[in-house]
N, C-alpha and C positions, 0 to 999 in steps of 0.2 A: 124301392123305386123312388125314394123324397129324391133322390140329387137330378134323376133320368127325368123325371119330372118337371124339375124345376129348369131344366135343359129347354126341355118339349113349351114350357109358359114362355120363356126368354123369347125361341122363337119364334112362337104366337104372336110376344106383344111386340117386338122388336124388328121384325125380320131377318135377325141373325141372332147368334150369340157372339161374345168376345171373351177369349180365354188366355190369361198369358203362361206362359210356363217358368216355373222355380228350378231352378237347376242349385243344389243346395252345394257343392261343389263351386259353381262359378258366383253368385251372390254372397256376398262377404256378410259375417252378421252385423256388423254394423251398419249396415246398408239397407238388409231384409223388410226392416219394420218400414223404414220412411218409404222403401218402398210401395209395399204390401199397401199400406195408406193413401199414397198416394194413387193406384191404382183404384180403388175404391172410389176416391172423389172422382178418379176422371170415365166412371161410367162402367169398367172393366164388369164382366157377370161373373166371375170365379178364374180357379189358378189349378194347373196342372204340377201337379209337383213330383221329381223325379229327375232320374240320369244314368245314362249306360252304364257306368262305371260306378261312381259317387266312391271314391278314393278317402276324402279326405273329411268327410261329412257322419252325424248321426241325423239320420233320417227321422226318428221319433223326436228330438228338440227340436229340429226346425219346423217339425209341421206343429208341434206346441208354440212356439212362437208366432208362428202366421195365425193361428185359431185365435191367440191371443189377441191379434193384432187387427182382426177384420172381422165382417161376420158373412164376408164372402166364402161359399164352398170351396175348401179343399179337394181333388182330387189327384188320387196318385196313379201318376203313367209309371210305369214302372221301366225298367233293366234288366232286372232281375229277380229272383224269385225271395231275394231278400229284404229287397222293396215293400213291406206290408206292415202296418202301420196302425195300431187302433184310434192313434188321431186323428185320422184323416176321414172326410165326410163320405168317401167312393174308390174304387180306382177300377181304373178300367182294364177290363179283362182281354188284353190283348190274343190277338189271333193271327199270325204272320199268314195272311189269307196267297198274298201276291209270291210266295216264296213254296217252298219243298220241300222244308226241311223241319222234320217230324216234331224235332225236338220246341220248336216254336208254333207248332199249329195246335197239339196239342199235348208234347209230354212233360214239357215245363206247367204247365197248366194243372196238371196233377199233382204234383207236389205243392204248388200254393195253394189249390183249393181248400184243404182241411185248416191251413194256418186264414185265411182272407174269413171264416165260416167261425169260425173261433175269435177271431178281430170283431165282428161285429158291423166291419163296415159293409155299405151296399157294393155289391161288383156290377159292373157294365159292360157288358161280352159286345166287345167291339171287333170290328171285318180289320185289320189293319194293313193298307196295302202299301209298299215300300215304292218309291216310281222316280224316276233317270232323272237326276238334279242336273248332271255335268260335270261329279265329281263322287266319287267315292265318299258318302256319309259312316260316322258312324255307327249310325242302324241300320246299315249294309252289311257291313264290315262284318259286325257283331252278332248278327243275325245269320250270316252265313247267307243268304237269300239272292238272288236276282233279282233287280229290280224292274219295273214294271217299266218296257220300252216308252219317251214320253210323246213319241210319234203313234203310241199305237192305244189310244182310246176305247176302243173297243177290248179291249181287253181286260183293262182296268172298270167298263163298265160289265162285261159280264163275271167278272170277279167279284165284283161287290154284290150282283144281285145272286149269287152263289151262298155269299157268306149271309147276308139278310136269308135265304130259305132255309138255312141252316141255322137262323134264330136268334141271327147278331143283330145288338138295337143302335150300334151304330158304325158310320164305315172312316174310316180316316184314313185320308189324300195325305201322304207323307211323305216328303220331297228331304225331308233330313234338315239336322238344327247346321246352318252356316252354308246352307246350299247355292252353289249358283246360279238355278234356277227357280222361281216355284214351280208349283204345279202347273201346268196348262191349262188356260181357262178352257178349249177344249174337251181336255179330257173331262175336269169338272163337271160340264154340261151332259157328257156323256153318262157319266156313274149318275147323278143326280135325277137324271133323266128316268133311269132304269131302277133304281129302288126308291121304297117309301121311306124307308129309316132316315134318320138327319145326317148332314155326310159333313165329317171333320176337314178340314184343311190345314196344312203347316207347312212350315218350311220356307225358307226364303221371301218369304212377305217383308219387305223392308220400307213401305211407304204407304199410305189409307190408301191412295188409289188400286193398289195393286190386290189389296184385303177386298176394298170394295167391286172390284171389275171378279172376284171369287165369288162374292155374295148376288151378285147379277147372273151368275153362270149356274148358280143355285146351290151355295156353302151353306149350312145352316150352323156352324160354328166354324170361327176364325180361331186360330193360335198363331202366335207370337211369340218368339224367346228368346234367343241372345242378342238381336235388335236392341232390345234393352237394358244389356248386361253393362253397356257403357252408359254411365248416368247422365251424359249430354241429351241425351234422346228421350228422357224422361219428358219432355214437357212434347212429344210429338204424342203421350198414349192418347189424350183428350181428341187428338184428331182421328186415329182410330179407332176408337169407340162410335165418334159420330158418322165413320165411313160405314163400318158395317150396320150399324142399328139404323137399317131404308129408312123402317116403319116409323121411325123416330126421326129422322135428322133428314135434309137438303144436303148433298155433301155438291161441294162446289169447289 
């Protein structure tokens, strides 16, 4: 329970958390470190680490290298059931809650559990609901799933509090990495509205305003990810950090 925890203090003190995501496939290693670092000074609260595919990557060096490199929590979202890792501080036990398809709700779930138990690391059984970007994601694709209409709010909030009674500690608003939309503040307000768990957001967030008009709508953690894969954009994280952390910052 240390990382879900340290989730739940974030925020406490902050009014949100901020999480960016490593995609160890799209971040070159020579880049990882100055990265990783630099998100650290600019307020960042930990790093989701992970990727549908990871082609080209060993997952166990690269999260050796980020642990080296921060003393920010690691956590792995995973892809796949191959995804698991004893470097890494968590990862989250996904639950394709918005989708039908057995093999993502819970029969992938079975076969990583004995290897995640044997890791060592903590697992976080998160609601994970897939929802209408405007284009075919690939945790659509891949998932096999329907995506959560993003005209229909209500659906996505009694989804989530479906998945919270069934024990999940957190829910994640997933619009997909490269979306052309995010999520809808809307819907946000909807699912937030109806469970107590901290509700995840991702996808398509490409400016603090649009992080922070989530965190108004009632996000308790923001993600971020290939937003920053281009290293121009590096110097905008310090304004996301202060968009989501209310409790902290005036964002203007």
């Amino acid at each position: 329970m240390k990382i879900y925890n340290y989730l739940q203090n974030i925020v406490r003190e902050k009014g949100a958390a901020y999480l960016i995501l490593l995609d160890p496939d799209k971040l070159s290693e020579e880049k990882l470190i100055p990265f990783v670092k630099h998100c650290e000074k600019s307020d960042v609260d930990g790093f989701l680490v992970g990727g549908s595919l990871m082609i080209n990557s060993n997952l166990e060096l690269f999260l050796e290298k980020v642990k080296s490199s921060t003393s920010l929590p690691a956590i792995i979202f995973p892809g796949s059931v191959n995804q698991i890792c004893s470097a890494a501080d968590a990862i989250l036990f996904l639950s394709v809650v918005s989708g039908r398809n057995a093999e993502h709700l819970i029969g992938k779930h079975v076969l990583a559990a004995p290897t995640i138990k044997q890791s060592g690391i903590e697992p976080i059984s998160t609601g994970y609901i897939l929802v209408e970007s405007g284009s075919t994601t690939t945790a659509v694709y891949m998932s096999g799933s329907l995506p959560v209409p993003r005209n229909k709010p209500e659906i996505a909030a009694s989804t989530a509090l479906a998945a919270e009674y069934l024990g999940m500690k957190l829910i994640y608003l997933e619009a997909g990495s490269g979306a052309d939309q995010p999520v809808p503040n809307e819907m946000v307000k909807a699912v937030s509205g109806q469970v107590s768990v901290p509700v995840i957001v991702g996808g398509g967030i490409r400016n603090p305003q649009t992080a922070r008009e989530k965190v108004e709508n009632g996000a308790s953690i923001i993600v971020t990810g290939n937003f920053f894969e281009n290293e121009n954009n590096w110097n905008l994280i310090k304004e996301f950090a202060s968009a989501i952390h209310i409790k902290q910052n005036i964002f203007v």
